[in-house]
C-alpha distance (Angstrom), angle and dihedral (degrees) to the residues before:
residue distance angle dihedral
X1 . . .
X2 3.96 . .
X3 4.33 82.8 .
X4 3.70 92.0 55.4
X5 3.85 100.6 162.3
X6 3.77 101.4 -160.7
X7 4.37 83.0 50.8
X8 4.03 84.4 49.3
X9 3.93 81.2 57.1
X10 3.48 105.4 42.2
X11 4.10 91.5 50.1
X12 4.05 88.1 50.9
X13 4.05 90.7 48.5
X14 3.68 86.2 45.6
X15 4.25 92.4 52.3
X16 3.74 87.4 42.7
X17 4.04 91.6 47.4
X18 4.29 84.2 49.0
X19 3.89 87.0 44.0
X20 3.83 99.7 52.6
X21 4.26 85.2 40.6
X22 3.85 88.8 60.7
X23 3.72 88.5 48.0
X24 3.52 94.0 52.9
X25 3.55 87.7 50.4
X26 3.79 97.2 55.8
X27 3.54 88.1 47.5
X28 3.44 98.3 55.9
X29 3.90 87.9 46.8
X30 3.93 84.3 49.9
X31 3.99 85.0 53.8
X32 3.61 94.7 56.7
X33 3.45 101.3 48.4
X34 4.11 89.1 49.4
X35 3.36 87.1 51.5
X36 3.70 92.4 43.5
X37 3.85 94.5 52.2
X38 3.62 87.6 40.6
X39 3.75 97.3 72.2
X40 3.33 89.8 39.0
X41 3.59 96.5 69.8
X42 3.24 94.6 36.5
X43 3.89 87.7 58.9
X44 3.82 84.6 45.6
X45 3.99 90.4 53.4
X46 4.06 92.6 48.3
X47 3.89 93.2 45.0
X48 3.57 90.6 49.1
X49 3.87 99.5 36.2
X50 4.10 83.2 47.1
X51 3.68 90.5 51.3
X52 3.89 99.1 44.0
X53 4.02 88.7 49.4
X54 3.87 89.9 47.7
X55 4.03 86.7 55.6
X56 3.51 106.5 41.5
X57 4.42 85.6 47.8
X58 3.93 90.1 48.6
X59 4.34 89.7 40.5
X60 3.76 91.3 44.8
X61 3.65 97.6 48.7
X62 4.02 99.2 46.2
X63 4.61 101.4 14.5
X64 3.78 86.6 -174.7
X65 3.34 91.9 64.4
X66 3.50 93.6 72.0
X67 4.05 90.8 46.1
X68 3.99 76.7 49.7
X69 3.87 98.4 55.7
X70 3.57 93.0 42.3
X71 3.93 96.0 54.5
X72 3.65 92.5 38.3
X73 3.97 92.3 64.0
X74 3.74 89.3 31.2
X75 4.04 83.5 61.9
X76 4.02 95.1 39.8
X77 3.93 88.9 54.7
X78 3.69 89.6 41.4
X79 4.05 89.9 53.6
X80 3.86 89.6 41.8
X81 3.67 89.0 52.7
X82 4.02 95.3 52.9
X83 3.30 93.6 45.2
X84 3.98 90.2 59.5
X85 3.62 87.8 49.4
């Protein structure tokens, strides 16, 4: 009886059962990376939402202080330059 079908059967449902349990498994490790990336963006989003609102609040309530910031690191690359020269 070495061609038993109904063995034949029960050794293919048995790879397809191991099959579809690997592909749960990737899934699952799918999952957790989505999830993972997920709340890193969303940490991404807040810091730079957070960081946008803080400028525009400190810009709007003093506008030469962004005319300030830019000259100020115009004039510390300018100083760095001369100095290399």
């Amino acid at each position: 009886m070495e061609n038993d079908p109904f063995k034949e059967i029960q050794r293919q449902i048995e790879g397809l059962k191991r099959q579809l349990q690997e592909k749960d498994d990737h899934i699952l490790e799918l999952d957790a990376q989505i999830t993972e990336l997920t709340a890193y963006i969303n940490m991404l989003q807040e810091r730079f939402t957070g960081l946008s609102l803080e400028m525009n609040d400190m810009f709007a309530s003093n506008p030469s202080k962004k005319r300030g910031t830019y000259a100020r690191d115009s004039i510390v690359y300018q100083a760095e330059s001369n100095e290399v020269k």
